[in-house]
C-alpha positions, 0 to 999 in steps of 0.5 A, a space after each residue: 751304857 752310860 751308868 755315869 747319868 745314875 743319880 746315886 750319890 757315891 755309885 761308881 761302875 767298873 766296866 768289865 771287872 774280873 769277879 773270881 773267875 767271871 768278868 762282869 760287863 758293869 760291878 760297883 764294889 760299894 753296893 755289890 751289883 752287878 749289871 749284865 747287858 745280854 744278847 740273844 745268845 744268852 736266852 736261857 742260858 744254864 752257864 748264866 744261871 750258874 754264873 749268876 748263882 756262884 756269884 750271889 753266894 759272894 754277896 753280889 747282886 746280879 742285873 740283867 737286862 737285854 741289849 735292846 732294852 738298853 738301846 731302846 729304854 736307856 732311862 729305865 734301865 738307869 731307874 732300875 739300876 739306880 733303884 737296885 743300888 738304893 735298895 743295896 745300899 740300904 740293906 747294907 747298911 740295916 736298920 739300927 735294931 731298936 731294943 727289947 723292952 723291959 721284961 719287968 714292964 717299962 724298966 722301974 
């Protein structure tokens, strides 16, 4: 998979990267995603589903998507890889909380 083509400034993938006790086929530290390339043999999968359960309670995010949908809608899967990365990088970083007003009523 060509993650390399993402346009997210500062997004670098490790390709099979030990997580704990699991490898992931694609990790980027920074956002805390996961991107899992899947054949057929994973359709409905209970090891997946716990896999992917054990690593969100680490604060990863897990992506999946199937093998054909990589080889036959590269660009999609980046978009949504990328959109993925975005969404996780901002909700990192917050919202600076903005302050309670003055319970007196504008402070004078």
């Amino acid at each position: 998979m060509r993650l390399r083509r993402l346009a997210v400034p500062g997004s670098h993938f490790r390709r099979q990267m030990v997580i704990g006790s699991f490898i992931a086929d694609f990790a980027c530290l920074r956002s805390r995603l996961i991107v899992e390339v899947d054949g057929g043999q994973h359709a409905e999968n209970a090891a997946d589903a716990e896999r992917t359960a054990a690593l969100e309670a680490q604060g990863w995010s897990v992506l999946r998507f199937w093998n054909t949908d990589v080889l036959s809608n590269i660009d999609g899967v980046l978009e949504a890889i990328a959109a993925a990365v975005a969404a996780r990088d901002g909700a990192s970083r917050g919202a600076t909380p903005t302050p309670d007003p003055s319970p007196q009523g504008g402070g004078e």
